[in-house]
N, CA, C and O atoms as CSV, one atom per row, in Angstrom:
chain,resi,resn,atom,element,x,y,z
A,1,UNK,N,N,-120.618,-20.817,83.458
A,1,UNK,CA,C,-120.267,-19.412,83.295
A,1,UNK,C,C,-118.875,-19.202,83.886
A,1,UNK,O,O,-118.696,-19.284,85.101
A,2,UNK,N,N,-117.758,-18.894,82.914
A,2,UNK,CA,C,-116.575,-18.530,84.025
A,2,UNK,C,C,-116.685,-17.684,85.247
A,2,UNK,O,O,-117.729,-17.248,85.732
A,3,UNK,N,N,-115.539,-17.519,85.655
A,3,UNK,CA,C,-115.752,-17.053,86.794
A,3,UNK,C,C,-115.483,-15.314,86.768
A,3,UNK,O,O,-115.815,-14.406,87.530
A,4,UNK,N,N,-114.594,-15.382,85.292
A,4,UNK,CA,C,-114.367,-13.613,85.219
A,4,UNK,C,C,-115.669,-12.753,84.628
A,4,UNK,O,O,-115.883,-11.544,84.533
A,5,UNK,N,N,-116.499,-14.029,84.249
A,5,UNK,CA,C,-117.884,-13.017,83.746
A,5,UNK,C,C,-118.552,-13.013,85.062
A,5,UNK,O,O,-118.855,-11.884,85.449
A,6,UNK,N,N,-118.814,-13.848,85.736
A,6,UNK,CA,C,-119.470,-13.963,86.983
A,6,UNK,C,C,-119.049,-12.675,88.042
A,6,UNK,O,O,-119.780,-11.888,88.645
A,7,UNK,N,N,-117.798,-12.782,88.011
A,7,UNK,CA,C,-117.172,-11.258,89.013
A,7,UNK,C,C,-117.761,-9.966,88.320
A,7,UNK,O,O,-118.446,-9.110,88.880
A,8,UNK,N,N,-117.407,-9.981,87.129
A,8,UNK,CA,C,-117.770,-8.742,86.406
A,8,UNK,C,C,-119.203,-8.368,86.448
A,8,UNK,O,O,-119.574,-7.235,86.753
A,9,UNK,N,N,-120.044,-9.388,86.124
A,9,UNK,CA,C,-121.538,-9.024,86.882
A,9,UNK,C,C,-121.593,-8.648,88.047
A,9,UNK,O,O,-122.493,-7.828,88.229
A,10,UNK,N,N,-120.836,-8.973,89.181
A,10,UNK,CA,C,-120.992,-8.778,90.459
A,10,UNK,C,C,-120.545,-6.953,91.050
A,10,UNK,O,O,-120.918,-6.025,91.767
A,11,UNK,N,N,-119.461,-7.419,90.069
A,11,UNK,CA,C,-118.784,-5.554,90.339
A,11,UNK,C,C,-119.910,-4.263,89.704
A,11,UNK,O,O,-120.092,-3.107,90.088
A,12,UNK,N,N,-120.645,-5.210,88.368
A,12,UNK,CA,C,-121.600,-4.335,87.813
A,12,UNK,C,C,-123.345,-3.984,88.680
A,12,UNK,O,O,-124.053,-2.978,88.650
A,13,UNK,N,N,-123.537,-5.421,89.426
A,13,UNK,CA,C,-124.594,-4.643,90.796
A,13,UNK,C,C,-124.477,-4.263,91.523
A,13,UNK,O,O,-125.308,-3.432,91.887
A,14,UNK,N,N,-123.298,-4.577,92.364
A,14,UNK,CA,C,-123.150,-3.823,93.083
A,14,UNK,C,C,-123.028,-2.410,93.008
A,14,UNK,O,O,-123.604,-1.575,93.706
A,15,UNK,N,N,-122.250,-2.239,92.124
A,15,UNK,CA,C,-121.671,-0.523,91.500
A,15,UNK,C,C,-123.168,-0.232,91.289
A,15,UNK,O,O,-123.571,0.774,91.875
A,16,UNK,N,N,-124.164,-0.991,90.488
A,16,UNK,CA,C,-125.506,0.003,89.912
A,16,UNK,C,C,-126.313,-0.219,91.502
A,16,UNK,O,O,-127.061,0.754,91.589
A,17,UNK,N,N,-126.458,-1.022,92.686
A,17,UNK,CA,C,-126.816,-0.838,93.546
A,17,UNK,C,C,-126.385,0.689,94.371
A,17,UNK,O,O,-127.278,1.462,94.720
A,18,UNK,N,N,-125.213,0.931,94.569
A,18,UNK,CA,C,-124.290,1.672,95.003
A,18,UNK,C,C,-124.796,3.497,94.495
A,18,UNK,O,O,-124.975,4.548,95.111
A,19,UNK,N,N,-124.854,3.143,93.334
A,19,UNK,CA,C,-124.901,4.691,92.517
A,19,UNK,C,C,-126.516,4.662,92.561
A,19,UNK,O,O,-126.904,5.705,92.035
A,20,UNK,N,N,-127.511,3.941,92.948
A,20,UNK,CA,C,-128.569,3.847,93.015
A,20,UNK,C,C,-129.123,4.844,94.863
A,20,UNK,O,O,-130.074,5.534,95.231
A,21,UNK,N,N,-128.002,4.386,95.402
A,21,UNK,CA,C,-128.212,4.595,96.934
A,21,UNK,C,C,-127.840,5.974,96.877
A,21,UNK,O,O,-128.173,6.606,97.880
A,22,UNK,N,N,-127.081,6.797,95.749
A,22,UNK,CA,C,-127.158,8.649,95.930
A,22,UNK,C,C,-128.324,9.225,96.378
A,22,UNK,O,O,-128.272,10.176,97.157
A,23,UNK,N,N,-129.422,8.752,95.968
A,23,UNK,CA,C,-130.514,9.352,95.834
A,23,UNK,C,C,-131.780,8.842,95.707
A,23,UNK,O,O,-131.767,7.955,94.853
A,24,UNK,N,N,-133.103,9.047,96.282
A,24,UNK,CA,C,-134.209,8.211,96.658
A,24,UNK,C,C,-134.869,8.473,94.955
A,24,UNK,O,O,-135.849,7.877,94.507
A,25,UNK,N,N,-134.275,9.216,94.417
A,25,UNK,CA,C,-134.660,9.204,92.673
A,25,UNK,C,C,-134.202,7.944,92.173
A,25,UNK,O,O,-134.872,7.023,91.707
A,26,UNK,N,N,-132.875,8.040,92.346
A,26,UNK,CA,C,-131.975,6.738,91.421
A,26,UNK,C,C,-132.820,5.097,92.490
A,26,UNK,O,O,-132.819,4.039,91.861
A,27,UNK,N,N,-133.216,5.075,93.437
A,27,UNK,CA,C,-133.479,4.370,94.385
A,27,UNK,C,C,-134.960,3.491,93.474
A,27,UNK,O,O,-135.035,2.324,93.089
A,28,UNK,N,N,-135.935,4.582,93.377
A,28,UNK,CA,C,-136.414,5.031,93.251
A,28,UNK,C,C,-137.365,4.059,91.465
A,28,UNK,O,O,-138.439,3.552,91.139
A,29,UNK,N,N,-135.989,4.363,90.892
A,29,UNK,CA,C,-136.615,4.350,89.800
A,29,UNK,C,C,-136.012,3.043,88.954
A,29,UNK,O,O,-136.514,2.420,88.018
A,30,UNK,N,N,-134.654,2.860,89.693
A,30,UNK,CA,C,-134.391,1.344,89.537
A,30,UNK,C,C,-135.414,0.147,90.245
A,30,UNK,O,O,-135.383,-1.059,90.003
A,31,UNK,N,N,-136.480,0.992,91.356
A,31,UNK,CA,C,-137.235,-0.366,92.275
A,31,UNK,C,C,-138.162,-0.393,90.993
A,31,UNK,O,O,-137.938,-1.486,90.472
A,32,UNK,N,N,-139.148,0.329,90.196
A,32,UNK,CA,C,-139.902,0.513,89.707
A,32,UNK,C,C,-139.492,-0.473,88.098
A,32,UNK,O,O,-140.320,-1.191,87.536
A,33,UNK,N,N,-138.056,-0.264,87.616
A,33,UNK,CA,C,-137.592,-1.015,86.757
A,33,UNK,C,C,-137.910,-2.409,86.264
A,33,UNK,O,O,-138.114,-3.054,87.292
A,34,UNK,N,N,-138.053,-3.188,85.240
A,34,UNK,CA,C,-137.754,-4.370,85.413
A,34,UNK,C,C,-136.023,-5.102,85.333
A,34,UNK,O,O,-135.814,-6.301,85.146
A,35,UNK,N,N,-135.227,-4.323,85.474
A,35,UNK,CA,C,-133.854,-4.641,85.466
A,35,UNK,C,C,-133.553,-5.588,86.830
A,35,UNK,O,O,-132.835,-6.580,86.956
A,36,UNK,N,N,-134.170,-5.064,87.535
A,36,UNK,CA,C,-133.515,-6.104,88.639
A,36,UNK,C,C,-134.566,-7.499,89.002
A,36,UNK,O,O,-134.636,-8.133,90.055
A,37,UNK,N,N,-134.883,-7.580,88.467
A,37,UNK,CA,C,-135.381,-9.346,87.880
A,37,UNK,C,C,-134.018,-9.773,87.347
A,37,UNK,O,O,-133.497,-10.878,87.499
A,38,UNK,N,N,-133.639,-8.962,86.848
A,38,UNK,CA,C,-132.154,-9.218,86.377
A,38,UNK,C,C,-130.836,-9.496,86.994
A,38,UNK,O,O,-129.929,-9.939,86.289
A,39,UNK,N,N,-130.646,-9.249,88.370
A,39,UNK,CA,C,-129.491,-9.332,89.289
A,39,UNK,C,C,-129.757,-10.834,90.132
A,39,UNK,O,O,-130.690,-11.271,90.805
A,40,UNK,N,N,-128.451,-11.349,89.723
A,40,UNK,CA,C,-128.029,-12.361,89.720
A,40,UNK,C,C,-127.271,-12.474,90.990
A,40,UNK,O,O,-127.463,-13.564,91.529
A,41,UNK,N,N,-126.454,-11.670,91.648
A,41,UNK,CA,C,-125.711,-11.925,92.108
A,41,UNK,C,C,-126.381,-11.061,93.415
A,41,UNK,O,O,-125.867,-11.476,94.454
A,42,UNK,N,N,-127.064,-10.320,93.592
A,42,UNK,CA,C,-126.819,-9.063,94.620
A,42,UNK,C,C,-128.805,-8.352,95.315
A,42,UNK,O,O,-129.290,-7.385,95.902
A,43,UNK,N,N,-129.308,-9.906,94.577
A,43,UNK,CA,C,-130.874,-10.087,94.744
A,43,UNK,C,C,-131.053,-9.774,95.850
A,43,UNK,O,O,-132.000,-9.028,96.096
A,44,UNK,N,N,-130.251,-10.213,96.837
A,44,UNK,CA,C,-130.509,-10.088,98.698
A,44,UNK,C,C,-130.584,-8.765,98.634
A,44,UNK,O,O,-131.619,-8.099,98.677
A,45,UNK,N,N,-129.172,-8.267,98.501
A,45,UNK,CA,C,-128.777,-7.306,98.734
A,45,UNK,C,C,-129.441,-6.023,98.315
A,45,UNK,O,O,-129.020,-4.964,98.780
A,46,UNK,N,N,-130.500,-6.043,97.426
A,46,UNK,CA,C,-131.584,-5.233,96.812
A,46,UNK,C,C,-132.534,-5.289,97.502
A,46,UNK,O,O,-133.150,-4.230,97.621
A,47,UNK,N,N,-133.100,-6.581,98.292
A,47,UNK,CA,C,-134.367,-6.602,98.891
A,47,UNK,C,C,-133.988,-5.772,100.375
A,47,UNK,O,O,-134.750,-5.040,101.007
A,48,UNK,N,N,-132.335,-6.190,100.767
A,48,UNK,CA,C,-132.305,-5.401,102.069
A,48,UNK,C,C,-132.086,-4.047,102.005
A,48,UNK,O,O,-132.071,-3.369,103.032
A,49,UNK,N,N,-131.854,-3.406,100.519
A,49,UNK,CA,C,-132.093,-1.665,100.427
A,49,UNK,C,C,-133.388,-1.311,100.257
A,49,UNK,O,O,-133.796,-0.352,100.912
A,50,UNK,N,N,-134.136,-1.884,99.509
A,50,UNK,CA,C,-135.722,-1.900,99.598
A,50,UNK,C,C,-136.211,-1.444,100.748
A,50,UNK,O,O,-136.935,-0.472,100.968
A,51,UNK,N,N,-135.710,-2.300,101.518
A,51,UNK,CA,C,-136.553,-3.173,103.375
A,51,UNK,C,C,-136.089,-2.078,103.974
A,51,UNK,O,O,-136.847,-1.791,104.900
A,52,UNK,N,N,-134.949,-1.119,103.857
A,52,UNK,CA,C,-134.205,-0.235,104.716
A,52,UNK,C,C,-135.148,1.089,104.245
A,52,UNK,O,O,-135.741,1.877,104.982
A,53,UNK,N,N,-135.080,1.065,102.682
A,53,UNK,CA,C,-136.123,2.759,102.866
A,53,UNK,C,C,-137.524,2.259,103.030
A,53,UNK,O,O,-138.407,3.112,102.948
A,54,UNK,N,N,-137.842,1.128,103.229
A,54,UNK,CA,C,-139.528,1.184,103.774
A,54,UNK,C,C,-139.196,0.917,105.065
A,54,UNK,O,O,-140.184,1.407,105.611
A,55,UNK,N,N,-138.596,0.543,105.855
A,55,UNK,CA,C,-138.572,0.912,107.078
A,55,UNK,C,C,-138.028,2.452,108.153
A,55,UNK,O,O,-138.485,2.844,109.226
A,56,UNK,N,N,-137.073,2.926,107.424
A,56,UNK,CA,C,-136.615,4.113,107.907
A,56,UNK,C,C,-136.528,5.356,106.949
A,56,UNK,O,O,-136.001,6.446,107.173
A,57,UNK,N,N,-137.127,4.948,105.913
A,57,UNK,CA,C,-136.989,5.900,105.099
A,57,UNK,C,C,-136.150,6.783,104.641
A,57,UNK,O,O,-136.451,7.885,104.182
A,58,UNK,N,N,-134.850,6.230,104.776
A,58,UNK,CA,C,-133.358,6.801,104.510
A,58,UNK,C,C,-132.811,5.485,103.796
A,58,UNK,O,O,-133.155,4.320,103.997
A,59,UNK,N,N,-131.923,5.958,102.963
A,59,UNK,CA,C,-131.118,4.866,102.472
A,59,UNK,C,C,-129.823,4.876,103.322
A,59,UNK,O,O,-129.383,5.777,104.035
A,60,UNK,N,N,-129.344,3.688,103.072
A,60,UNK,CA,C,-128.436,2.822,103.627
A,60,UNK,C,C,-127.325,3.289,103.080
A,60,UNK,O,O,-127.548,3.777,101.972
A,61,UNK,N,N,-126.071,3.341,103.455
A,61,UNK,CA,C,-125.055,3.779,102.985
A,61,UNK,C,C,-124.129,2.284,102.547
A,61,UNK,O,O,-124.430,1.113,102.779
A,62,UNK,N,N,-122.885,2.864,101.816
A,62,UNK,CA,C,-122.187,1.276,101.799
A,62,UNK,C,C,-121.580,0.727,102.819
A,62,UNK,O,O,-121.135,-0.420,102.856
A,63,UNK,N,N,-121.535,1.867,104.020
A,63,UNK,CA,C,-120.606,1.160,104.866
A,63,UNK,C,C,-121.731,0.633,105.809
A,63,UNK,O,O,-121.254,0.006,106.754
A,64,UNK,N,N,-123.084,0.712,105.814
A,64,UNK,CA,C,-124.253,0.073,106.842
A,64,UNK,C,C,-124.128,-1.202,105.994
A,64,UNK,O,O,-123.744,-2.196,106.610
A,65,UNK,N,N,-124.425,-1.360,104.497
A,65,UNK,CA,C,-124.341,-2.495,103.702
A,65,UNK,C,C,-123.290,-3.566,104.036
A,65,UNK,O,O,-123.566,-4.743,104.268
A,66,UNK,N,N,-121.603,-2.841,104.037
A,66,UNK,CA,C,-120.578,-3.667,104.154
A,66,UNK,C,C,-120.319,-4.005,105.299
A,66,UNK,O,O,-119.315,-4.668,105.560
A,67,UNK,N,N,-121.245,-3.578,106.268
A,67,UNK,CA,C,-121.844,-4.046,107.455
A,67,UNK,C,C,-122.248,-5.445,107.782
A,67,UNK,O,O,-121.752,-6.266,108.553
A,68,UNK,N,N,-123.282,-5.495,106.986
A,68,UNK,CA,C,-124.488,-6.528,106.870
A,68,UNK,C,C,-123.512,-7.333,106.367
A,68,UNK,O,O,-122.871,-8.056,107.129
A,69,UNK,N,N,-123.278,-7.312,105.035
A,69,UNK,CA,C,-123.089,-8.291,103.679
A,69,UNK,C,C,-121.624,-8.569,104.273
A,69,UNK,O,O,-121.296,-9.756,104.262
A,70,UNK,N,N,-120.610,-7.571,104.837
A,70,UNK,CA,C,-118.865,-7.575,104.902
A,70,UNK,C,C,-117.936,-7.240,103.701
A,70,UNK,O,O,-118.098,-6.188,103.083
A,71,UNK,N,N,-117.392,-7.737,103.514
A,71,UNK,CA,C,-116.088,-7.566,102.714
A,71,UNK,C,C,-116.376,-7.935,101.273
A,71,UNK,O,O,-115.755,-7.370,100.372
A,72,UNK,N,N,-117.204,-8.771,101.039
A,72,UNK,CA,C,-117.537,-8.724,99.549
A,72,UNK,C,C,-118.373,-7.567,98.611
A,72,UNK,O,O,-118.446,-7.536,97.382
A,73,UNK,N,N,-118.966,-6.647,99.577
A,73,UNK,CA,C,-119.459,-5.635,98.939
A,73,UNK,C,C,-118.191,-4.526,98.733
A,73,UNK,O,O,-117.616,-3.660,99.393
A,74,UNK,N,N,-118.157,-4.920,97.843
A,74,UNK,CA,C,-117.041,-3.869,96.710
A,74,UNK,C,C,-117.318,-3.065,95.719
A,74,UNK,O,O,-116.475,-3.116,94.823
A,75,UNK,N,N,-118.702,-1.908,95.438
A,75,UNK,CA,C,-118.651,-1.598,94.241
A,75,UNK,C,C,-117.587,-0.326,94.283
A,75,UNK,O,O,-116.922,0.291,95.115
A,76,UNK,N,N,-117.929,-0.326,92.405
A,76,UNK,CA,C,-116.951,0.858,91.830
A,76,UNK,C,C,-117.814,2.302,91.722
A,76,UNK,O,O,-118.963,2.523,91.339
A,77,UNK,N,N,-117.058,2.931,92.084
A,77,UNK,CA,C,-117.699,4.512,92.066
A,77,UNK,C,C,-118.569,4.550,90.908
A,77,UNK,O,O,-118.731,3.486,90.310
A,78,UNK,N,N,-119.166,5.605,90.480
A,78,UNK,CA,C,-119.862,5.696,88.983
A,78,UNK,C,C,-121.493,6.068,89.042
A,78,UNK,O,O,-122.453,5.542,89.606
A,79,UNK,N,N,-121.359,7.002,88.350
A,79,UNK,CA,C,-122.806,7.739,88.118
A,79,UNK,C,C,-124.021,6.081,87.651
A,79,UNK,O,O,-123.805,5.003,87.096
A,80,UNK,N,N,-125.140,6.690,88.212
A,80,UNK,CA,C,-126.342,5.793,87.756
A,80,UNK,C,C,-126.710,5.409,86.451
A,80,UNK,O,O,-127.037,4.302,86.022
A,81,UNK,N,N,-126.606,6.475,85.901
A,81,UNK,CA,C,-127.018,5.796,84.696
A,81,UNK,C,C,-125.935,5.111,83.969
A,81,UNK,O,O,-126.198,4.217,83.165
A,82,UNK,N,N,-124.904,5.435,84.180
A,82,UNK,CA,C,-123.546,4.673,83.585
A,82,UNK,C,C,-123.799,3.325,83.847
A,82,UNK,O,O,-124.047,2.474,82.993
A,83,UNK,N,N,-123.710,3.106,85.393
A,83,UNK,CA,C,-124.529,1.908,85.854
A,83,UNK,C,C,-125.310,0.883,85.072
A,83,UNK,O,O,-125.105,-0.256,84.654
A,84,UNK,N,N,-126.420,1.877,85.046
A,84,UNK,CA,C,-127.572,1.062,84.692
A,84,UNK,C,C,-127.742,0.728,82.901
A,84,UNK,O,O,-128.380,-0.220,82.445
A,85,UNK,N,N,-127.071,1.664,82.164
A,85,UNK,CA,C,-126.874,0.990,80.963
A,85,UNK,C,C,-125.832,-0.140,81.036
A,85,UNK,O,O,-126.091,-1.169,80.411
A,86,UNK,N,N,-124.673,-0.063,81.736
A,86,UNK,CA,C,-123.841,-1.274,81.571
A,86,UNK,C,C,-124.378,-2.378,82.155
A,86,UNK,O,O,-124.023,-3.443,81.648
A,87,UNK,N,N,-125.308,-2.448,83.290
A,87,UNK,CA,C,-125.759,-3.636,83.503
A,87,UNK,C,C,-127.081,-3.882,82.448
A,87,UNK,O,O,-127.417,-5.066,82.455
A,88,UNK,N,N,-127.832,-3.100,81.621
A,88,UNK,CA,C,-128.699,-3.747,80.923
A,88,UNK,C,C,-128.051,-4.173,79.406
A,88,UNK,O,O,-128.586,-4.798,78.490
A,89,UNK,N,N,-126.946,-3.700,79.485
A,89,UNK,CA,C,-126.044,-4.369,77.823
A,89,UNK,C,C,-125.482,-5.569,78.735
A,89,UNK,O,O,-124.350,-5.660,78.259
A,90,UNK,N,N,-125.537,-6.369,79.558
A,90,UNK,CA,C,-124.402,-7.001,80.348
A,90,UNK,C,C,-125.673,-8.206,80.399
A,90,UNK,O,O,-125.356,-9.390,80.283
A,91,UNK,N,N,-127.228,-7.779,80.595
A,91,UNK,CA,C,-127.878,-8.400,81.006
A,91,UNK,C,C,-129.223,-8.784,79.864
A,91,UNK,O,O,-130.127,-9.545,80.209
């Protein structure tokens, strides 16, 4: 797989992780999904937003994330569902 499709997936979970974390709806209804069987790149990084609202019952922001993860968590701004259709045409 090159490496510019590989990034571009990466910018695309994160970003649908990201626009997912607005709201315990978008949170919510992507856990319930089968799309993220689908994330390739950012699997951890889903189980530790999971693990964060069953433990504190607040979501995690990006900067608690870019915390954890550091400097590679980069997503792009962008509404959820924008998101989540571009990663299921992507995927």
């Amino acid at each position: 797989m090159p490496s510019t499709v590989s990034q571009s997936q990466l910018q695309v979970e994160q970003s649908l992780l990201s626009a997912a974390l607005r709201s315990a709806e978008n949170l919510s209804s992507l856990r319930i999904s089968a799309t993220t069987n689908d994330l390739v790149h950012c699997a951890g990084i889903f189980q530790f937003i999971t693990g964060y609202w069953d433990n504190y019952k607040a979501l995690p922001t990006d900067v608690t994330i870019r915390a954890t993860y550091g400097d590679s968590w980069q997503p792009i701004e962008g509404a959820f569902q924008y998101w989540l259709e571009i990663f299921i045409k992507m995927t």
